[in-house]
C-alpha positions in Angstrom: -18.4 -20.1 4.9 -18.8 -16.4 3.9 -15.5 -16.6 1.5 -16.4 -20.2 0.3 -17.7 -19.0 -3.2 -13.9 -18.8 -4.0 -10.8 -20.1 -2.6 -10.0 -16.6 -0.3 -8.6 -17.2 3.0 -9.4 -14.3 5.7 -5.8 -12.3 5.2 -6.3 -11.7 1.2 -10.0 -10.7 2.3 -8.4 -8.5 4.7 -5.6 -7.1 1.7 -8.4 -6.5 -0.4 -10.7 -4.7 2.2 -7.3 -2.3 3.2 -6.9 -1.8 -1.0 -10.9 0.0 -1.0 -10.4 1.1 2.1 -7.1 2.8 0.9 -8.5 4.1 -1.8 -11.6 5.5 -0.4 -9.8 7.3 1.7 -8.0 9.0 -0.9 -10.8 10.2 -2.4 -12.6 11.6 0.7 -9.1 13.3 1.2 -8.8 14.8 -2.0 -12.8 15.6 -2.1 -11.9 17.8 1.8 -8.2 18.8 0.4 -8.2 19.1 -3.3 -5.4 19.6 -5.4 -2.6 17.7 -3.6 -0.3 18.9 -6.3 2.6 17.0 -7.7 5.4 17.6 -5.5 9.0 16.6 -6.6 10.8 14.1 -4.1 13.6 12.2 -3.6 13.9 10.4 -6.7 13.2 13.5 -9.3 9.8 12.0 -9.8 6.9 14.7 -9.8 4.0 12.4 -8.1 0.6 13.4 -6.6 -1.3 11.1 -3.8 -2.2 8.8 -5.7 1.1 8.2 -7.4 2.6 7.5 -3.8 -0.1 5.1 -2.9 0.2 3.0 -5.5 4.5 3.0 -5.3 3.6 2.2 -1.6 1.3 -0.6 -2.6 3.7 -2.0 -5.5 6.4 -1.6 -2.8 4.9 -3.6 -0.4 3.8 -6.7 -2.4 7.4 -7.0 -3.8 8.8 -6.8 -0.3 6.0 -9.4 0.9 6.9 -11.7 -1.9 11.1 -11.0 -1.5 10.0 -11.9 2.4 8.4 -15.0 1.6 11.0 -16.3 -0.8 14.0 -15.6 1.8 12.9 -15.8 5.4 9.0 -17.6 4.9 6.3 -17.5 7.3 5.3 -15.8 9.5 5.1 -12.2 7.5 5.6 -9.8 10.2 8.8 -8.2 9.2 7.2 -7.8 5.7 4.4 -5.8 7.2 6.6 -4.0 9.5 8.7 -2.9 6.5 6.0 -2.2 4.8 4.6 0.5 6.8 8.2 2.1 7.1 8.0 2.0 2.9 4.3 4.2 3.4 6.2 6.6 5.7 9.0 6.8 3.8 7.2 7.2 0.4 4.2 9.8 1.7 7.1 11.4 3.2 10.1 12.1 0.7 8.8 10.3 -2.3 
């Protein structure tokens, strides 16, 4: 009954409550470490933190959706490849 006010089911509660907690995080990071400068990866693409987190967030709900289109439920491999996209990205990105 806590998510009754709108039609959320407990996994986009839980999206949504990585997404602040994602970005909190950055900023208590970059408050400790400031700077971060833009560093140049893979791709020729100058991008700070936050640049990487959101690529690694875009990533992720494209490869969700591509998942769910092709294979269906359940979404594990999604979320495993996923986390291999944040590695990658924080990485060489």
């Amino acid at each position: 009954m806590l998510l009754s006010w709108m039609a959320w089911t407990w996994p986009t509660a839980v999206f949504f409550l990585f997404i602040v907690t994602a970005i909190t995080s950055m900023g208590v990071w970059e408050h400790y470490s400031p700077g971060g400068g833009p560093r140049r990866g893979v791709l020729g693409l100058d991008t700070t933190r936050g640049d990487r987190l959101f690529i690694s967030v875009l990533g992720s709900a494209f490869i969700h959706l591509a998942w769910l289109g092709f294979m269906g439920t359940p979404l594990w491999g999604g979320l495993i490849l996923s986390i291999i996209l944040f590695v990658v990205v924080f990485k060489w990105v």
